[in-house]
Backbone as CSV, one residue per row, in Angstrom:
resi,resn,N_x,N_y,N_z,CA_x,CA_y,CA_z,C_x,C_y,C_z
1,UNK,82.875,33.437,11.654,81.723,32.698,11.179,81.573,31.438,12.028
2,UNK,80.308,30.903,12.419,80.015,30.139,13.118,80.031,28.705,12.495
3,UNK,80.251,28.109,12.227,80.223,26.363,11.684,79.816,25.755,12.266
4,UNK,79.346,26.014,13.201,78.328,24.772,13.728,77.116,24.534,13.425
5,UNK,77.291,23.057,13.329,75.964,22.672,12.441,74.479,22.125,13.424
6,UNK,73.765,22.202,13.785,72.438,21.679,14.249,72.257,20.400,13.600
7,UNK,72.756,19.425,14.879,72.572,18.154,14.101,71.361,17.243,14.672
8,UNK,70.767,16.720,13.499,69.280,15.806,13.793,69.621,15.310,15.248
9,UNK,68.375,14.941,15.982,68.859,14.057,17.586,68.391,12.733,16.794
10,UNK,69.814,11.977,17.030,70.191,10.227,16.674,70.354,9.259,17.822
11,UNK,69.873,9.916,18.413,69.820,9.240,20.160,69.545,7.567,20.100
12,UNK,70.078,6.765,19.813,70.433,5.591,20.034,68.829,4.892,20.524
13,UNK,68.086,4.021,20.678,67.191,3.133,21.009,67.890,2.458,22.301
14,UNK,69.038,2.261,22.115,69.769,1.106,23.100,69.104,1.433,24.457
15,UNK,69.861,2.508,24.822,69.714,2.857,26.518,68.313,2.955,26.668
16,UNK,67.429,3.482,26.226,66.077,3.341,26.426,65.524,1.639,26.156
17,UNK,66.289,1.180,25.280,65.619,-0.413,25.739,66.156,-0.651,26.958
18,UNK,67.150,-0.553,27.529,67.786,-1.071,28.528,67.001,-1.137,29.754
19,UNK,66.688,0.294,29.795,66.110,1.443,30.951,64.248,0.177,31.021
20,UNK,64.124,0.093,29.690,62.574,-0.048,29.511,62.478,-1.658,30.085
21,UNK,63.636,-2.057,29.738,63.738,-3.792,30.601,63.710,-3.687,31.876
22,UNK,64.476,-2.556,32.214,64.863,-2.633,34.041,63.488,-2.362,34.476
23,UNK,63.232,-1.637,33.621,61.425,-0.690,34.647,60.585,-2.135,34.759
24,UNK,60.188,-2.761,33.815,59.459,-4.150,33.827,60.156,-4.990,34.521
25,UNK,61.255,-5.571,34.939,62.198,-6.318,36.161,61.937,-5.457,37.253
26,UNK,61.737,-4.240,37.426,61.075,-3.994,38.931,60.052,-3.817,39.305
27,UNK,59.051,-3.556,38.240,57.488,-3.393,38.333,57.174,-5.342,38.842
28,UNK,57.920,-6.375,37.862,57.438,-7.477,38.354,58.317,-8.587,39.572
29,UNK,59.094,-7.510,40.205,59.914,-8.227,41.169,59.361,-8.800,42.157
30,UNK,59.773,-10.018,42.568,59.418,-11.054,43.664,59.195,-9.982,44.944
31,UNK,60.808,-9.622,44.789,61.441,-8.788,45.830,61.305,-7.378,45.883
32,UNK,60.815,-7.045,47.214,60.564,-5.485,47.114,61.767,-4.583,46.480
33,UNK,61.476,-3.635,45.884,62.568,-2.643,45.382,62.141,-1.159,45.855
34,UNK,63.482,-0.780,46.421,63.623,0.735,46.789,62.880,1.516,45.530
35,UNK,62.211,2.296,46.593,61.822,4.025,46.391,62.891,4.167,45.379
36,UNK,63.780,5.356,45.726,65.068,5.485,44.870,65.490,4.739,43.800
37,UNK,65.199,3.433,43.985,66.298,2.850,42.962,65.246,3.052,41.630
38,UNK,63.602,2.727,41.616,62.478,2.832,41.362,62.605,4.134,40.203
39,UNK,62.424,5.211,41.378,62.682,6.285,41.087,63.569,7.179,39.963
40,UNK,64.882,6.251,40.121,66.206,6.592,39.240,65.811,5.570,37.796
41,UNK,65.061,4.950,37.823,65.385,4.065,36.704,64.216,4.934,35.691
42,UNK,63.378,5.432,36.305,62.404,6.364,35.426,62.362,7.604,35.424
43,UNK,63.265,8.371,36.057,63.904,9.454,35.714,64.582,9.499,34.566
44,UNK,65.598,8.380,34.698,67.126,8.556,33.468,66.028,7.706,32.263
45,UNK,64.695,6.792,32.481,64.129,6.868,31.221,63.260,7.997,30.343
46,UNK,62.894,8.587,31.936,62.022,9.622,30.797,63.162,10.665,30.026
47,UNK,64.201,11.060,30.698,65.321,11.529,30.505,65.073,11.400,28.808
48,UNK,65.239,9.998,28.972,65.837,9.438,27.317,64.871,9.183,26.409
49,UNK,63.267,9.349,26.479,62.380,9.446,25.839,62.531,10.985,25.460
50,UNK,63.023,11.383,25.947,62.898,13.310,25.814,63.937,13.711,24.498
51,UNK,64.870,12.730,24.400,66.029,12.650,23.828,65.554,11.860,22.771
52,UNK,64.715,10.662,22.322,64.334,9.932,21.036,63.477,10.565,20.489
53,UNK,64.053,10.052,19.146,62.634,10.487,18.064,61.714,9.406,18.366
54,UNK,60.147,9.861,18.325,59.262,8.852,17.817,59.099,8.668,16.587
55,UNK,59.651,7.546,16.490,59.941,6.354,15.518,59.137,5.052,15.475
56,UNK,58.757,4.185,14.650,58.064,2.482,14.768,59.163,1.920,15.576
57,UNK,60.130,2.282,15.719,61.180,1.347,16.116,60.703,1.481,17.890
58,UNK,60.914,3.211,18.085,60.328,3.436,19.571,58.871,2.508,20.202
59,UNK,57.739,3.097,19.286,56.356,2.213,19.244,56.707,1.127,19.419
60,UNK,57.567,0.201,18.604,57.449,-1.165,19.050,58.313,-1.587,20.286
61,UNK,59.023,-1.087,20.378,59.792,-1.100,21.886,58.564,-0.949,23.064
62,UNK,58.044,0.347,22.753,56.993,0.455,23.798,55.822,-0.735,23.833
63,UNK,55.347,-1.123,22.650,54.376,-2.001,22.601,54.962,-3.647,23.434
64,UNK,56.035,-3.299,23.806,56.558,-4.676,24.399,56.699,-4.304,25.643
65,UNK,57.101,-3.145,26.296,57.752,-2.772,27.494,56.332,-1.625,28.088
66,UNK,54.759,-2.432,28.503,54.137,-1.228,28.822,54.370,-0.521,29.957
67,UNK,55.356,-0.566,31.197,55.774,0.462,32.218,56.304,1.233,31.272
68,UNK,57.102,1.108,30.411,57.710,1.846,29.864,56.156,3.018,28.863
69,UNK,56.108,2.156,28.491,55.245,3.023,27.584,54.111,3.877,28.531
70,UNK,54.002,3.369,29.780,52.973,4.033,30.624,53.727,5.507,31.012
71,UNK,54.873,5.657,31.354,55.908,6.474,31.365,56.012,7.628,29.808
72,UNK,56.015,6.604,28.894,55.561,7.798,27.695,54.853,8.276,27.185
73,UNK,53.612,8.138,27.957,51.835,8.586,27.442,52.491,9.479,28.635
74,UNK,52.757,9.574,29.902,52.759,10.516,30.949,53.763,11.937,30.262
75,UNK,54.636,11.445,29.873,56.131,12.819,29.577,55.052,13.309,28.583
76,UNK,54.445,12.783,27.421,53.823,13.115,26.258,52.083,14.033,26.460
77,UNK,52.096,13.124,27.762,50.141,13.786,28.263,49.463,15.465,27.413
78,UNK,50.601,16.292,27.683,50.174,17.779,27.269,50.450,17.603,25.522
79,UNK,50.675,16.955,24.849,50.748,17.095,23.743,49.597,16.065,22.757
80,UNK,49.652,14.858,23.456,48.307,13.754,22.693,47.335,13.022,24.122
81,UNK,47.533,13.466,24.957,46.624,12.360,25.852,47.303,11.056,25.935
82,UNK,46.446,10.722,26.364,46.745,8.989,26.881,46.882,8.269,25.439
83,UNK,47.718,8.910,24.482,47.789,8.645,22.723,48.122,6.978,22.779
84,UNK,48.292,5.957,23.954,48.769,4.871,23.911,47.693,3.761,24.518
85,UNK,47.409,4.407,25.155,45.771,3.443,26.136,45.030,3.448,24.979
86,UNK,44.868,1.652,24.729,43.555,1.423,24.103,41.777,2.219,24.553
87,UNK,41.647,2.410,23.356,40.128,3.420,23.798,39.073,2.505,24.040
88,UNK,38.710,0.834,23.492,37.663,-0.083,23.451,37.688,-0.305,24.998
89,UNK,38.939,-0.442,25.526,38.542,-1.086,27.506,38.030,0.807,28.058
90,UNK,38.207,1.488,28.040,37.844,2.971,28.695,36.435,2.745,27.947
91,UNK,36.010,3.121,26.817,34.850,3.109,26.359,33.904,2.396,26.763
92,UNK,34.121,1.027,26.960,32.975,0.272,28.050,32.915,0.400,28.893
93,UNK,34.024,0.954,29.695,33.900,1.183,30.993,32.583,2.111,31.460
94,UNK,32.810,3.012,30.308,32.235,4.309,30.354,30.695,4.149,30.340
95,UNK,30.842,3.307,29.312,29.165,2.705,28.945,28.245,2.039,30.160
96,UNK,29.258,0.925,30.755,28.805,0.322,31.385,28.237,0.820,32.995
97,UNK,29.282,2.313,32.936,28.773,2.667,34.272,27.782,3.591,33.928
98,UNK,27.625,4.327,33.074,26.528,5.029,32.289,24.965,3.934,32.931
99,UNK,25.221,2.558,32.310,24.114,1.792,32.433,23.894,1.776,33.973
100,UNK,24.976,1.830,34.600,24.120,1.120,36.360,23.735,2.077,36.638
101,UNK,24.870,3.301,36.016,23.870,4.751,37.105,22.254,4.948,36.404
102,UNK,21.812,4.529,35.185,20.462,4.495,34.765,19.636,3.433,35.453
103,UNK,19.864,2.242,35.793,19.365,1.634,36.749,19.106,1.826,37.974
104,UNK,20.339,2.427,38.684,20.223,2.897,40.166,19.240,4.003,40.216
105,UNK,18.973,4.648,38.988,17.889,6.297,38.783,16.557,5.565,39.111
106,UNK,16.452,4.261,37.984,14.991,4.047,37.992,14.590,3.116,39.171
107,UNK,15.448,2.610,40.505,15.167,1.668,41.306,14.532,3.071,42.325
108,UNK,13.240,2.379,43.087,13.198,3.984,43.977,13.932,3.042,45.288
109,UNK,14.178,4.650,45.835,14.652,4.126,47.190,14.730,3.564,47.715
110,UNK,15.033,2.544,48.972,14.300,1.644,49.887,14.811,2.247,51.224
111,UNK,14.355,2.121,51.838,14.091,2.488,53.426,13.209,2.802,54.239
């Protein structure tokens, strides 16, 4: 008989805060930072987003750390969309270019 049990994933917050500090210390570094090093620090985070529950605890982590959270709208994309990008800045955007291209329709040509 098998006894092993399927246990909930309790994956710790820690290392993903950690990960989510480093990503924002190199997104805003003075100093250029390696490809690679870049690279490795959002690998082993998405790694560990793959591994957390979404939780308020996660959300608010993310709501502080947005590389980080830009990183978890991406791993997440096929399941909610951009579920983290405010919709009011896209929506005007949308509007607003809506409006010039109706202006540019009704200006006639010049040349």
């Amino acid at each position: 008989m098998n006894n092993a049990k399927a246990f909930p994933n309790t994956a710790s917050l820690t290392v993903t805060h950690v990960l989510a500090e480093l990503l924002e210390r190199l997104e805003h570094s003075a100093q250029p930072v390696g490809a690679e090093q870049y690279r490795s620090v959002v690998l082993h985070l998405v790694n560990e987003l793959h591994e957390v529950e979404s939780t308020t605890a996660l959300h608010a982590l993310l709501d502080t750390h947005p590389a980080a959270a830009e990183v978890y709208e991406n791993v997440n994309y096929q399941y909610a969309g951009l579920c983290r990008s405010p919709l009011d800045p896209g929506l005007a955007a949308e509007q607003q270019a809506r409006q010039a291209i109706a202006r540019a329709m009704r200006q006639p040509l010049q040349g």
